[in-house]
N, CA, C and O atoms as a GROMACS GRO file, in nm:
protein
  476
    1UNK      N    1   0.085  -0.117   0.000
    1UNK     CA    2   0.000   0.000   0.000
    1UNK      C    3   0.091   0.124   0.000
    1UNK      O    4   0.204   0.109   0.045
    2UNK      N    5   0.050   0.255  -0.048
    2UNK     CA    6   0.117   0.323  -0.084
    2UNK      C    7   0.108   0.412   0.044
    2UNK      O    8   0.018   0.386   0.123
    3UNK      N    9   0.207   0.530   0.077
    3UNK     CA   10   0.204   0.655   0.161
    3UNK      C   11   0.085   0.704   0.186
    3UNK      O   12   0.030   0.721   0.295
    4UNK      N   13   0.027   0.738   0.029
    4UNK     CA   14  -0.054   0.843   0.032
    4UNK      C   15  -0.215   0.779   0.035
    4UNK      O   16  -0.311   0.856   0.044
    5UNK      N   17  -0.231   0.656   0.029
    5UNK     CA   18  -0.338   0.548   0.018
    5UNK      C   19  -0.382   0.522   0.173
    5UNK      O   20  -0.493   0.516   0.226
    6UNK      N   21  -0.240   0.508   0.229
    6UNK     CA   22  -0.252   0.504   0.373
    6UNK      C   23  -0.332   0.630   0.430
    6UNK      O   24  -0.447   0.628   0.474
    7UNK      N   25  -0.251   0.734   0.420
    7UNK     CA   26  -0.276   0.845   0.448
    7UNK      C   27  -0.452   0.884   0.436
    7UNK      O   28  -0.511   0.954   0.518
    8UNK      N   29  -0.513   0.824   0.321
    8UNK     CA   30  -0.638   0.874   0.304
    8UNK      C   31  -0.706   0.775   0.403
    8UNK      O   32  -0.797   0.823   0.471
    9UNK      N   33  -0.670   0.627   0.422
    9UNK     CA   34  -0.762   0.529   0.486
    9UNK      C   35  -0.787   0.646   0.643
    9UNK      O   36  -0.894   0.684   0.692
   10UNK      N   37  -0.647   0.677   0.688
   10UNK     CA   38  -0.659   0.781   0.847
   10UNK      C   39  -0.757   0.902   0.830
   10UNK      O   40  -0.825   0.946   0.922
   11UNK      N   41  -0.756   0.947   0.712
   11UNK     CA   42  -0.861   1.065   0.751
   11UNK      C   43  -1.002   0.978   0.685
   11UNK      O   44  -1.107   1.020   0.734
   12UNK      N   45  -1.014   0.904   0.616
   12UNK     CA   46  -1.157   0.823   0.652
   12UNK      C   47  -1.159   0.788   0.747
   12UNK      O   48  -1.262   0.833   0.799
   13UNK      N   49  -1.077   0.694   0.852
   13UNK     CA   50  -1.126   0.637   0.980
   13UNK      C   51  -1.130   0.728   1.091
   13UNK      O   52  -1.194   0.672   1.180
   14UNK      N   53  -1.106   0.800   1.114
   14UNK     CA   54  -1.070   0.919   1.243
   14UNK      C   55  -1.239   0.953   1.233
   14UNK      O   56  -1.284   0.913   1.340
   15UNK      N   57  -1.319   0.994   1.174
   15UNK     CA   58  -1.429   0.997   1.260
   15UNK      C   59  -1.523   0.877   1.247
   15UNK      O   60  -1.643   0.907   1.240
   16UNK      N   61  -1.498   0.778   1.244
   16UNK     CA   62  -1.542   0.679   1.250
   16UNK      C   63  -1.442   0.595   1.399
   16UNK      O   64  -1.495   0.500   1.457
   17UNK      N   65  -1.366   0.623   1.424
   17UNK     CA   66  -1.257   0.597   1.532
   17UNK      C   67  -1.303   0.675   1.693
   17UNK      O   68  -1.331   0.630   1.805
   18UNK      N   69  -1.294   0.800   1.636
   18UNK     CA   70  -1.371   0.872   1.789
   18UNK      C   71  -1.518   0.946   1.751
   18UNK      O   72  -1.557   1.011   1.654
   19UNK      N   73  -1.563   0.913   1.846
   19UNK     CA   74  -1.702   0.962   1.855
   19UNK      C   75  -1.720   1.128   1.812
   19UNK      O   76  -1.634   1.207   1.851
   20UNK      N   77  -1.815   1.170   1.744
   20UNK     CA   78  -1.858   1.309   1.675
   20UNK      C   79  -1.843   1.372   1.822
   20UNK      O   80  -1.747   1.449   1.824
   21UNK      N   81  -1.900   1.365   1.930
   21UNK     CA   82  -1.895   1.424   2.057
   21UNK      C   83  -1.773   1.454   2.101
   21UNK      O   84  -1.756   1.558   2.164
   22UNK      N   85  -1.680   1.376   2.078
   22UNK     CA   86  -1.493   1.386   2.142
   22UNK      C   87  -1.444   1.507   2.050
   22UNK      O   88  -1.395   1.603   2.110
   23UNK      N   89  -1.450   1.514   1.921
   23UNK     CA   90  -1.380   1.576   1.802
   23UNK      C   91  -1.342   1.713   1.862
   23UNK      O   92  -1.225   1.750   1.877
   24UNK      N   93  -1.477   1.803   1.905
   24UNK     CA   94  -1.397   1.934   1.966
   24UNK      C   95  -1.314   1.963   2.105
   24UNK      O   96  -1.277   2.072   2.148
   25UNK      N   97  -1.302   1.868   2.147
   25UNK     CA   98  -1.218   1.810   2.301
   25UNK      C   99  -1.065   1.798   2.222
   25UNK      O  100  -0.969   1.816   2.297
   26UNK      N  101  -1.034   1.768   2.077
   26UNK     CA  102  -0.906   1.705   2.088
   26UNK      C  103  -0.830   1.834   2.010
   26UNK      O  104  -0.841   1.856   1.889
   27UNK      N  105  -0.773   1.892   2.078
   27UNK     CA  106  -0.700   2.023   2.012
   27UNK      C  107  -0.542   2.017   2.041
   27UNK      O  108  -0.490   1.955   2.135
   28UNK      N  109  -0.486   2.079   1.959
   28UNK     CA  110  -0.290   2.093   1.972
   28UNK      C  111  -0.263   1.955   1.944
   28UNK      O  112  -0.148   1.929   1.978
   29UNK      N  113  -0.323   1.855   1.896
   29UNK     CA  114  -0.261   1.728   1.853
   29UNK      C  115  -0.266   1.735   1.716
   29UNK      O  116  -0.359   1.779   1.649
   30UNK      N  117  -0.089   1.656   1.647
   30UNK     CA  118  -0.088   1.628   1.485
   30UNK      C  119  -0.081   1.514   1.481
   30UNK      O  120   0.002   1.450   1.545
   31UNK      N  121  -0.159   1.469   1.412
   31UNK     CA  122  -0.134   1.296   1.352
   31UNK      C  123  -0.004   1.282   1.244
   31UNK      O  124   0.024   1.354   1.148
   32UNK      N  125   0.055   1.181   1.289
   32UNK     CA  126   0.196   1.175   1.200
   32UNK      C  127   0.159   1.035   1.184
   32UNK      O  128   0.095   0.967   1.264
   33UNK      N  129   0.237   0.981   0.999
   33UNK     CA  130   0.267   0.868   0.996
   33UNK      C  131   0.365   0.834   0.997
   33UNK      O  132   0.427   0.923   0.938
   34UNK      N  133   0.462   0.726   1.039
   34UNK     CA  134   0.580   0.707   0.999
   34UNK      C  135   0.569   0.556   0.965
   34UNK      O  136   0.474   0.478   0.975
   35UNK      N  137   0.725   0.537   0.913
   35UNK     CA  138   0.693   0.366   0.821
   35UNK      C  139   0.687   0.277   0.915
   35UNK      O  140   0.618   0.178   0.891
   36UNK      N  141   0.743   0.285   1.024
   36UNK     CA  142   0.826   0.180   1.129
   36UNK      C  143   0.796   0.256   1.246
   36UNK      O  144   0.786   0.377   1.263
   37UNK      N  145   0.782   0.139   1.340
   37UNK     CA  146   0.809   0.172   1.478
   37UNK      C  147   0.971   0.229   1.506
   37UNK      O  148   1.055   0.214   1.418
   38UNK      N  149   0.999   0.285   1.618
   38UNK     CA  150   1.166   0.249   1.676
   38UNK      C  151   1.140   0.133   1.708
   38UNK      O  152   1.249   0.100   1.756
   39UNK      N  153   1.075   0.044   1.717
   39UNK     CA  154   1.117  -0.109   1.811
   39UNK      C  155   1.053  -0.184   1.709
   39UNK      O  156   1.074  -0.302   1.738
   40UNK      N  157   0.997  -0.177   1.621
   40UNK     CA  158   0.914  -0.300   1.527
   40UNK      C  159   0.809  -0.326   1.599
   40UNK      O  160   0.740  -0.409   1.541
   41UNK      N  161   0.768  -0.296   1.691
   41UNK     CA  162   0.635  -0.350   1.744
   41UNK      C  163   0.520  -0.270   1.775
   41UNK      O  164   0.409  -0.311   1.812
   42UNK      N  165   0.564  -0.130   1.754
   42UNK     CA  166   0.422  -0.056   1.816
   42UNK      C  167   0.324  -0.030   1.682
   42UNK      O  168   0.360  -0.043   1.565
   43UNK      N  169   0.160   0.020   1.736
   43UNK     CA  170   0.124   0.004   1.613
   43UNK      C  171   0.110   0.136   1.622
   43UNK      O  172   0.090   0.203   1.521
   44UNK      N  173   0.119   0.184   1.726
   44UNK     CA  174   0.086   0.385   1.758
   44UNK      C  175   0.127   0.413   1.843
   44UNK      O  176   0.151   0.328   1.929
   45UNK      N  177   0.163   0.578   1.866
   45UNK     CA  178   0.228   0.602   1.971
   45UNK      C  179   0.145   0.772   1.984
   45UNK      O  180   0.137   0.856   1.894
   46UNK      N  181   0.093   0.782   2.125
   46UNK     CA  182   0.092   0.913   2.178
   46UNK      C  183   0.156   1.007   2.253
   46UNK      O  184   0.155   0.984   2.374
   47UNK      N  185   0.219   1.123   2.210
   47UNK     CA  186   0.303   1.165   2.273
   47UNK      C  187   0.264   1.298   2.313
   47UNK      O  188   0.245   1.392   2.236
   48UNK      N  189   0.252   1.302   2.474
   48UNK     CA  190   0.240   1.484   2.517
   48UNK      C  191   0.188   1.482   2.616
   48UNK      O  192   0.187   1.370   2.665
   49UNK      N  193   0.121   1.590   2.699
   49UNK     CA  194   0.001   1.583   2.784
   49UNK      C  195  -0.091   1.567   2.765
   49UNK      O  196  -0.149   1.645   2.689
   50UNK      N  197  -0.164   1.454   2.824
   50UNK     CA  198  -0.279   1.412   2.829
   50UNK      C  199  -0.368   1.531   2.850
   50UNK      O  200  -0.317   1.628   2.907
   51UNK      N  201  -0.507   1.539   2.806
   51UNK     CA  202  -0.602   1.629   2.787
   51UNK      C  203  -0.657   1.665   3.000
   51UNK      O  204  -0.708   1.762   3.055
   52UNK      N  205  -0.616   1.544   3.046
   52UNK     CA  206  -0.663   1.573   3.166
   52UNK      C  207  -0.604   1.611   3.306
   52UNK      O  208  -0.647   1.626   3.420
   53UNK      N  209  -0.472   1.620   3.236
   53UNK     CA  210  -0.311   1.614   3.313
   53UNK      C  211  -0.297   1.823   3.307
   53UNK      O  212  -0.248   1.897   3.392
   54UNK      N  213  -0.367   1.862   3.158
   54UNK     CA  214  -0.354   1.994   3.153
   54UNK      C  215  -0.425   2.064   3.257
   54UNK      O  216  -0.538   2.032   3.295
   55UNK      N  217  -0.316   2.219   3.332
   55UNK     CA  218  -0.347   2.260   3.412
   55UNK      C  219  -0.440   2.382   3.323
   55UNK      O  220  -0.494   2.370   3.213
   56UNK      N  221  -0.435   2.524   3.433
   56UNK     CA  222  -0.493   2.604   3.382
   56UNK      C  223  -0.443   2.689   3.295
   56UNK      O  224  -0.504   2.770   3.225
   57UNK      N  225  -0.299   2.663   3.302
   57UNK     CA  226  -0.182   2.754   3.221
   57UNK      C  227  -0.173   2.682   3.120
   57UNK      O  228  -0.069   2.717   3.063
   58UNK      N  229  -0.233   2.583   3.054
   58UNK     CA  230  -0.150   2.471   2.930
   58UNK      C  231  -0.248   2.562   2.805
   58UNK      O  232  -0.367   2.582   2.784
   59UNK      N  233  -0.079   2.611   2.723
   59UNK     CA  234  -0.096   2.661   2.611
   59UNK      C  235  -0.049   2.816   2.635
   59UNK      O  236  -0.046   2.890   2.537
   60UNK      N  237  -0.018   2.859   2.741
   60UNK     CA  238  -0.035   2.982   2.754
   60UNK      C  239   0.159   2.985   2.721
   60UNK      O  240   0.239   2.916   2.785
   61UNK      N  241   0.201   3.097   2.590
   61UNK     CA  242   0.340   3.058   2.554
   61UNK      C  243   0.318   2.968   2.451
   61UNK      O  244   0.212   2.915   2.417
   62UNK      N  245   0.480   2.951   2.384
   62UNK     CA  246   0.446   2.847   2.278
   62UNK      C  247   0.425   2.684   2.361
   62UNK      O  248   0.475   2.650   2.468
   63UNK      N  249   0.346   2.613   2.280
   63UNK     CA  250   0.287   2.497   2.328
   63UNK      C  251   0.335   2.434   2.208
   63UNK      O  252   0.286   2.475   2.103
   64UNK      N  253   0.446   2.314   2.201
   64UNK     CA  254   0.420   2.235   2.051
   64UNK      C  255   0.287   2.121   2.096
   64UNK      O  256   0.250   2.092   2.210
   65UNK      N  257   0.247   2.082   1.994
   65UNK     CA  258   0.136   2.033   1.984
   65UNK      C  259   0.189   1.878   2.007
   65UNK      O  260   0.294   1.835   1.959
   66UNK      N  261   0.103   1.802   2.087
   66UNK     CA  262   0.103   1.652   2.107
   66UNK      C  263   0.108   1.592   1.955
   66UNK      O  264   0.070   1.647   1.851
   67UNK      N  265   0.162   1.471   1.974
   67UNK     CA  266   0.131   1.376   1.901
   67UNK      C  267   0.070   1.225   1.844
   67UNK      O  268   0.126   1.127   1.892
   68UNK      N  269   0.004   1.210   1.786
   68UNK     CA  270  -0.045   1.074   1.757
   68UNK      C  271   0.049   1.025   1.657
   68UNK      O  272   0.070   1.100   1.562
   69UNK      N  273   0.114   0.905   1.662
   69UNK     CA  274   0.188   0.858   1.529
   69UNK      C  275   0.149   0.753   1.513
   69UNK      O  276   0.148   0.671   1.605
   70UNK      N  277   0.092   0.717   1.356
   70UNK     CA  278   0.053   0.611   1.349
   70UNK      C  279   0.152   0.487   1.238
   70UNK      O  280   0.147   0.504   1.117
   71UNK      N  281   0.208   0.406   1.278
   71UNK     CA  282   0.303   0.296   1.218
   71UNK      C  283   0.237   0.223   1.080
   71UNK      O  284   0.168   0.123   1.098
   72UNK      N  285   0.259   0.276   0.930
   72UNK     CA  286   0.181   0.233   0.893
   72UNK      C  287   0.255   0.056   0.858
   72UNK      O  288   0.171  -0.035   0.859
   73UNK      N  289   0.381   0.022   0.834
   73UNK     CA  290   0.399  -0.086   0.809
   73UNK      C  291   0.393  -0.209   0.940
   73UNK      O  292   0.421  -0.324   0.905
   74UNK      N  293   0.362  -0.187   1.073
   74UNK     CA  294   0.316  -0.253   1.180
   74UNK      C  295   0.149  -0.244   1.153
   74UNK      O  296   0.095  -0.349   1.191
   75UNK      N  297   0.058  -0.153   1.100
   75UNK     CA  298  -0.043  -0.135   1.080
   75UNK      C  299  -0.071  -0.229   0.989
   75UNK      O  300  -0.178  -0.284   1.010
   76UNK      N  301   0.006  -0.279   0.864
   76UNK     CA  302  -0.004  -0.382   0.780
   76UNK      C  303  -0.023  -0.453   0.818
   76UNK      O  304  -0.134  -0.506   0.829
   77UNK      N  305   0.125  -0.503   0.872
   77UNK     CA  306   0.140  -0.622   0.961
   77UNK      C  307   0.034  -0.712   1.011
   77UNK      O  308   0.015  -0.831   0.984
   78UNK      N  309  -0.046  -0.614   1.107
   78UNK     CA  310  -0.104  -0.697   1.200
   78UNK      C  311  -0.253  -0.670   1.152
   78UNK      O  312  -0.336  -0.661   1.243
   79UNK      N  313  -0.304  -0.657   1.010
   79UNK     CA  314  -0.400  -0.606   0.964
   79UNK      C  315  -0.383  -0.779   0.911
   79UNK      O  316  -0.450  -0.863   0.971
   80UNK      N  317  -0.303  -0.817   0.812
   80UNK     CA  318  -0.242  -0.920   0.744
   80UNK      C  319  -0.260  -1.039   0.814
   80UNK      O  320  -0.322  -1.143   0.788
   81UNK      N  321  -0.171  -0.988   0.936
   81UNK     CA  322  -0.176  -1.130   1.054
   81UNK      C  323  -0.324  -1.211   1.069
   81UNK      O  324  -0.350  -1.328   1.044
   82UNK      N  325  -0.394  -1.122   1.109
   82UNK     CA  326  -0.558  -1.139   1.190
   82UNK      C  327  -0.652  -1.120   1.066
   82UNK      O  328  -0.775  -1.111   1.077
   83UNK      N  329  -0.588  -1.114   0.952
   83UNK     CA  330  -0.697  -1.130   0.869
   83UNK      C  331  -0.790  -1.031   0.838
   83UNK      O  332  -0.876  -1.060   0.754
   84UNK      N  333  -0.791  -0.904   0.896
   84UNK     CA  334  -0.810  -0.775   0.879
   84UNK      C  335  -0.799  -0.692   0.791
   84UNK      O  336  -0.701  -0.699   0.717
   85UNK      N  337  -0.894  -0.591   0.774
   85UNK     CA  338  -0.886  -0.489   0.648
   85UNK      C  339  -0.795  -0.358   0.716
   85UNK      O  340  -0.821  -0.293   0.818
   86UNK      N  341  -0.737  -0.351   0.668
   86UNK     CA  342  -0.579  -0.218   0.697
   86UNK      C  343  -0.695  -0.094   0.770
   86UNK      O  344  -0.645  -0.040   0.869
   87UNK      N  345  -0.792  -0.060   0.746
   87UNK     CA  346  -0.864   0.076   0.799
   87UNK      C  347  -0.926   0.009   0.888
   87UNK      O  348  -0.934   0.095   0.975
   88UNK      N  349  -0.998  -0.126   0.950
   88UNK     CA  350  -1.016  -0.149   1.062
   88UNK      C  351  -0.905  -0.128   1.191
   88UNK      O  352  -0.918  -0.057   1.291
   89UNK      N  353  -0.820  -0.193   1.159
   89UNK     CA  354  -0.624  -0.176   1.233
   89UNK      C  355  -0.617  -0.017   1.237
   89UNK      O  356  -0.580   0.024   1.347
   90UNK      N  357  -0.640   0.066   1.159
   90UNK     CA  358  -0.621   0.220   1.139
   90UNK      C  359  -0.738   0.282   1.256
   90UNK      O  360  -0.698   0.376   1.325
   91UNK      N  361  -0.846   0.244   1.276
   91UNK     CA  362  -0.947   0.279   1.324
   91UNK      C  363  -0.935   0.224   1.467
   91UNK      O  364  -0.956   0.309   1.554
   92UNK      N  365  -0.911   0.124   1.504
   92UNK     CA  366  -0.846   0.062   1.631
   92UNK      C  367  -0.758   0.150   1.699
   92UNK      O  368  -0.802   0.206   1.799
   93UNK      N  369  -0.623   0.177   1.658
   93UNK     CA  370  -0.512   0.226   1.644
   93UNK      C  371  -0.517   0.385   1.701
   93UNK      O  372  -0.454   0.411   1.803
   94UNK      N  373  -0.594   0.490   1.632
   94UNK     CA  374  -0.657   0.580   1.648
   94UNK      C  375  -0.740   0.601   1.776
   94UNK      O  376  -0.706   0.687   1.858
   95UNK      N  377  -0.837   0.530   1.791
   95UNK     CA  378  -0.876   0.507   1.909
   95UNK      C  379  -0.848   0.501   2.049
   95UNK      O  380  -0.879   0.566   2.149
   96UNK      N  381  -0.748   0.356   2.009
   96UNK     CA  382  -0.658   0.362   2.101
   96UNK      C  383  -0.580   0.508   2.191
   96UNK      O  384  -0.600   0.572   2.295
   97UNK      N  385  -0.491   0.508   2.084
   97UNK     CA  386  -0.424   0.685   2.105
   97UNK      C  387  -0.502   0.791   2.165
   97UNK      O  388  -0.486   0.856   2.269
   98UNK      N  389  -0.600   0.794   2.066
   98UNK     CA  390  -0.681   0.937   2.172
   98UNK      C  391  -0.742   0.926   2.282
   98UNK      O  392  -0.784   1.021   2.348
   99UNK      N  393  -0.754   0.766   2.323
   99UNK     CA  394  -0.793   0.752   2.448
   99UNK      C  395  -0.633   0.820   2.557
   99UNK      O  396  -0.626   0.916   2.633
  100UNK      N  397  -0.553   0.743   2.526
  100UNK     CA  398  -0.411   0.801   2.586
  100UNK      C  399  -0.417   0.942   2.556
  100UNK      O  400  -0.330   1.001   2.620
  101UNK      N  401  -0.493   1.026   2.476
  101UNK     CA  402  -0.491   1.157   2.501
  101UNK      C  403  -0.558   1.229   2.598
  101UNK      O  404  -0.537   1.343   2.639
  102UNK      N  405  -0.657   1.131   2.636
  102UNK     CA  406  -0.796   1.160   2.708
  102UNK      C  407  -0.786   1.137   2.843
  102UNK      O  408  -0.865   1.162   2.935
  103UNK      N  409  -0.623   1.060   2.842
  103UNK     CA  410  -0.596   1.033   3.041
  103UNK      C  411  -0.586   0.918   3.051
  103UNK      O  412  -0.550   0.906   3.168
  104UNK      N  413  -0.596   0.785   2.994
  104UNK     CA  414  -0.620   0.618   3.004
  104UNK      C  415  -0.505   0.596   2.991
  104UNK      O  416  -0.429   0.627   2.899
  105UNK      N  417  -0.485   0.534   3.092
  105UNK     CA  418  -0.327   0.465   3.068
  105UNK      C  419  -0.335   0.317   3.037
  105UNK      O  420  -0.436   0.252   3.064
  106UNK      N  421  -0.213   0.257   2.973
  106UNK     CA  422  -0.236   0.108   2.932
  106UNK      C  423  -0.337   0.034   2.966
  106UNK      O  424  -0.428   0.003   2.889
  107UNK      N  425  -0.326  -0.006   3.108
  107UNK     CA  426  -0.400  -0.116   3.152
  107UNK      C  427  -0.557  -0.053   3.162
  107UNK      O  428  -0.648  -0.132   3.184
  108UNK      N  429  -0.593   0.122   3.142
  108UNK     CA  430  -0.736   0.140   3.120
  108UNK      C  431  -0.782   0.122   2.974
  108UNK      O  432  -0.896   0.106   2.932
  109UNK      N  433  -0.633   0.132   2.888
  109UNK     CA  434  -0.731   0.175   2.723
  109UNK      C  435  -0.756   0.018   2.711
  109UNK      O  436  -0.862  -0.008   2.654
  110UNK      N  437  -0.681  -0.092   2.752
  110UNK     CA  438  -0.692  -0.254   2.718
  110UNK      C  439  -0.794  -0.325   2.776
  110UNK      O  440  -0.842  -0.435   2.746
  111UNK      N  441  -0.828  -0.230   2.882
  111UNK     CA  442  -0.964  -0.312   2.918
  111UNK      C  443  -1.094  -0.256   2.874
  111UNK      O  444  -1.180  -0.344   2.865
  112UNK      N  445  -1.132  -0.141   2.844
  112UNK     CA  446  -1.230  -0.066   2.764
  112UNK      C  447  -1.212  -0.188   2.631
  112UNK      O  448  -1.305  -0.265   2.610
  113UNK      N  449  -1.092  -0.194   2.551
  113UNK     CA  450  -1.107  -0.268   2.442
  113UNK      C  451  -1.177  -0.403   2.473
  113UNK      O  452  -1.276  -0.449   2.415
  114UNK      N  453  -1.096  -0.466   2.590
  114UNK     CA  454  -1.164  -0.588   2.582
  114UNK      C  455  -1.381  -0.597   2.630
  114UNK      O  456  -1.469  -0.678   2.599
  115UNK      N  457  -1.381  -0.474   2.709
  115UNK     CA  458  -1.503  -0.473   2.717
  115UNK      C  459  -1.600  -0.426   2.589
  115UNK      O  460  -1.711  -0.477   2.575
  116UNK      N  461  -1.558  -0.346   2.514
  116UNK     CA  462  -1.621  -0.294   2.395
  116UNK      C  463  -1.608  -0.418   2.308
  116UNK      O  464  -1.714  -0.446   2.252
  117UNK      N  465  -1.488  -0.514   2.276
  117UNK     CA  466  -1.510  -0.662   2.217
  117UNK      C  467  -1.631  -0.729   2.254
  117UNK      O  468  -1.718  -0.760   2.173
  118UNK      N  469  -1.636  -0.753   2.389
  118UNK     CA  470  -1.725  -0.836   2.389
  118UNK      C  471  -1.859  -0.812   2.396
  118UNK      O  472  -1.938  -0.902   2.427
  119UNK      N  473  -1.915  -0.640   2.355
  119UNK     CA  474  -2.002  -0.641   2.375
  119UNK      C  475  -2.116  -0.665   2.220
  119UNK      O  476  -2.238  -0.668   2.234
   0.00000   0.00000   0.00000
C-alpha cells in the first residue's frame, strides 16, 4: 500500500474511530505517519500531555502540539496477521491513542477494548 493510500484510509477512519462528541475536546494534537516503529512492534504512539493532566496555564506561551503517530507498516502487519482490512487496524489504532490523550493509561485503554469486544 502506498504513503498516500494510507494516508487517506486515516482521515476516513478518524471519525469513524472517535465519537462526533470527542472531536472538539481534541486540540494541539498532529497525527503523523511514519513507516516503522523504533522497536518494530508498536502500532501507535501518543506523545504529550494528556487532555486531563492539563493545568490552567497549558498553552499559555508556545505549546508544541502533542502527538499521535501512526506505524503504517506494523499497521499492515497486524491487519495481514488477523486477517483484517488495513482501515479497521487504522481505526483501532486511532482510538486507542486518543484515548491516551484523554488520560487512560495502558491497563485502562486494554480493558475498555476488551469490554467494547465483547459487547
Amino acid at each position: 500500500m502506498t504513503r498516500e493510500e494510507f494516508e487517506q484510509i486515516v482521515v476516513e477512519e478518524f471519525p469513524q474511530a472517535v465519537p462526533e462528541k470527542f472531536h472538539q475536546l481534541i486540540k494541539n494534537v498532529g497525527f503523523l505517519i511514519e513507516e516503522r516503529s523504533p522497536n518494530g512492534d508498536l502500532l501507535g504512539l501518543y506523545h504529550g500531555i494528556a487532555h486531563t493532566a492539563r493545568g490552567a496555564h497549558y498553552g499559555e506561551g508556545p505549546t508544541m502540539p502533542d502527538t499521535i503517530t501512526l506505524y503504517q507498516q506494523e499497521i499492515e502487519e497486524e491487519a495481514r496477521d488477523k486477517g483484517l482490512p488495513v482501515a479497521q487496524v487504522v481505526r483501532e489504532t486511532i482510538w486507542h491513542e486518543v484515548a491516551h490523550y484523554f488520560g487512560y493509561d495502558e491497563d485502562q485503554v486494554r480493558n475498555r477494548e476488551e469490554r467494547r469486544d465483547t459487547i
